[in-house]
C-alpha positions as CSV (number, residue, x, y, z in Angstrom):
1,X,-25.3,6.3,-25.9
2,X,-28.2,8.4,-24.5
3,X,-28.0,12.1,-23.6
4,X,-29.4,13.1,-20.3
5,X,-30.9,16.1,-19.8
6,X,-28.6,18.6,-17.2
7,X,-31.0,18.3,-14.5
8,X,-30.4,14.7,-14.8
9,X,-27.0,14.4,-14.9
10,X,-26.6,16.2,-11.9
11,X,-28.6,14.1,-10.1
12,X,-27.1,10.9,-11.2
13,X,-23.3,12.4,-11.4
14,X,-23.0,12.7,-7.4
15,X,-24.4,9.0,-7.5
16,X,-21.2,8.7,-10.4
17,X,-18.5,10.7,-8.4
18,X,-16.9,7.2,-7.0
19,X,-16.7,6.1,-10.2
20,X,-15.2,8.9,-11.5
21,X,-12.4,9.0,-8.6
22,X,-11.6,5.7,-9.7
23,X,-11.3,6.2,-14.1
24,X,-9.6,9.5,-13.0
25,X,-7.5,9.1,-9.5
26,X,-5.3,12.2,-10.4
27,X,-8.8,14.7,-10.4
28,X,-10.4,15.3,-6.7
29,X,-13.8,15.0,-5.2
30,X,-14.1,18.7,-5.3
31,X,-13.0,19.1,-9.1
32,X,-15.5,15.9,-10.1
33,X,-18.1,17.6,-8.0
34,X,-17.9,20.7,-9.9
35,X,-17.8,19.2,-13.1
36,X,-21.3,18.3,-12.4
37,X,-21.5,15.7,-14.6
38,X,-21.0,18.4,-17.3
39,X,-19.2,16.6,-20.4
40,X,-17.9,19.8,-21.2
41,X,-16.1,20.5,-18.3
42,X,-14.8,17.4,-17.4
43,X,-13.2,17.1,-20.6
44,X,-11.2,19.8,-19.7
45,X,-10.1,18.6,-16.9
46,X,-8.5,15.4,-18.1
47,X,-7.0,17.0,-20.8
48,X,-5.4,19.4,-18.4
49,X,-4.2,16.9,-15.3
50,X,-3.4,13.8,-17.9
51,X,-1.7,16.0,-20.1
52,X,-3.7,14.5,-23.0
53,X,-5.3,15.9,-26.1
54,X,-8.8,17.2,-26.3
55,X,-9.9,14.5,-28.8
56,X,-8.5,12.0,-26.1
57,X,-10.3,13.4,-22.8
58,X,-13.2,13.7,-25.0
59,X,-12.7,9.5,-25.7
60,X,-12.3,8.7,-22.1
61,X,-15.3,11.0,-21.3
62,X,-17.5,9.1,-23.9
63,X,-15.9,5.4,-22.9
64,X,-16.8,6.5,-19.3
65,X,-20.5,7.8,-19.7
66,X,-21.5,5.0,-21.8
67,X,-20.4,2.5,-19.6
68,X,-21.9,4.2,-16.5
């Protein structure tokens, strides 16, 4: 998987938000917006709304970016 750089990802995330909504139905436009595409931060929030563990939200994250 390739790394983009944070300029890029915020670009391409609000391209990615639909996508998102749709792996994550339980997080909101708003909260996927503000992630900004961030790993980081979007790991967080799965773990906190699936109630899952940090190694898992970092997973999905991974499973997600790679595919998109």
């Amino acid at each position: 998987m390739s790394m983009f750089n944070a300029d890029e990802m915020k670009g391409k995330w609000k391209q990615q938000v639909g996508k998102a909504k749709l792996a994550w139905g339980d997080l909101t436009e708003d909260e996927l917006l503000a992630a900004e595409g961030r790993q980081d931060k979007l790991t967080g929030l799965i773990q906190e709304r699936y109630a899952v563990t940090r190694e898992e939200a970092e997973k999905q994250v991974k499973e997600f970016f790679g595919k998109n």
